[in-house]
C-alpha positions in Angstrom: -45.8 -24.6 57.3 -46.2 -22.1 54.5 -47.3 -23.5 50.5 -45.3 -23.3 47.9 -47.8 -23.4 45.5 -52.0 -23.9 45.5 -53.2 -27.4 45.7 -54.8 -28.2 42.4 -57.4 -31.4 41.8 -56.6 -33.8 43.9 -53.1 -32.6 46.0 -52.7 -33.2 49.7 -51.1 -32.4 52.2 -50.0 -34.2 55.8 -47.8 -34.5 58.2 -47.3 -36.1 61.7 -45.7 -33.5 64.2 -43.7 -34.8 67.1 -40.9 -33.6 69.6 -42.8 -31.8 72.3 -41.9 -31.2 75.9 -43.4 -32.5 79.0 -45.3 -28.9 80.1 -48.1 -27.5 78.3 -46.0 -25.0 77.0 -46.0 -25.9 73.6 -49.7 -26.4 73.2 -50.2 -22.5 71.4 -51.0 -23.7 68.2 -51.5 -20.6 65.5 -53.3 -21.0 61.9 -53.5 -18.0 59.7 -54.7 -17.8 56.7 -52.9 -15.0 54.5 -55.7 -15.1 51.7 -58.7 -14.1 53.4 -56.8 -12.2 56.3 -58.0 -14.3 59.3 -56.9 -17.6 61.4 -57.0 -18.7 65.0 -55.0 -20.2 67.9 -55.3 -23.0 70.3 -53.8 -23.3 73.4 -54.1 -26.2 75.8 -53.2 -26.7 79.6 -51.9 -30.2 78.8 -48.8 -31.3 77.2 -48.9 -32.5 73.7 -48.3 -35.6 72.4 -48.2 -35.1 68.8 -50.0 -32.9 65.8 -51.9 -34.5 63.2 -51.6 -32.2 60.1 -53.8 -32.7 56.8 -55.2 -30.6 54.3 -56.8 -30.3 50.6 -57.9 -27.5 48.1 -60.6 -26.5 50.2 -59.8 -27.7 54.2 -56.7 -27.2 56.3 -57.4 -29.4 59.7 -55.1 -29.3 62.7 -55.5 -31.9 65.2 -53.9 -31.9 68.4 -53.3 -34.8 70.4 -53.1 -35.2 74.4 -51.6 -38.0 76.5 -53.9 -39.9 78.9 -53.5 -42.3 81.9 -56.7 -42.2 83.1 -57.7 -45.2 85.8 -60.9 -46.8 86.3 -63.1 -44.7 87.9 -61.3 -41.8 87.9 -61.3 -37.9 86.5 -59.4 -36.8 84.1 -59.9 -33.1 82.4 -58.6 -30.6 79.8 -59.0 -27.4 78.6 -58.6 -25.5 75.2 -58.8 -22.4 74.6 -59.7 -20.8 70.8 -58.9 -17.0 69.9 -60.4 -16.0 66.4 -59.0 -12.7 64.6 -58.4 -11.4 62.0 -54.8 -10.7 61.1 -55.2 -6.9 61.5 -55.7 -7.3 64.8 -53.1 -10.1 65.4 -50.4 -7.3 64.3 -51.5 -4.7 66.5 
């Protein structure tokens, strides 16, 4: 998603993202920020479900979401993994 203009007073922004596979393949979620020259990604090793997308003047928030069957008494686990940088570095 890119801005076509700055959010003034009280703009927002959101969005519900859907449509991914059935691997964990598309869990590589990447935020940069082109203003102060930094962002981060995500990745997970399950498959998402959908992407909750909000943001204001001041926050941008991403918000993954996972699947889960989990049955009484059982285990279930995930993991995520965050890489901060700054953009620099990302083009390297």
């Amino acid at each position: 998603m890119a801005y076509l203009k700055t959010l003034e007073n009280k703009d927002r922004v959101t969005a519900t993202i859907r449509g991914f596979g059935d691997t964990a393949k598309d869990y590589d979620i990447r935020v940069d920020n082109n203003k102060v020259g930094a962002g981060f990604e995500v990745t997970g090793d399950r498959p998402l479900s959908n992407v909750a997308f909000w943001s204001i003047r001041t926050a941008l928030a991403v918000q993954p979401y996972i699947a889960m069957s989990i049955d009484p008494g059982s285990d279930f686990t995930w993991n995520l993994t965050y890489t901060y940088y700054t953009l620099s570095e990302k083009t390297k």
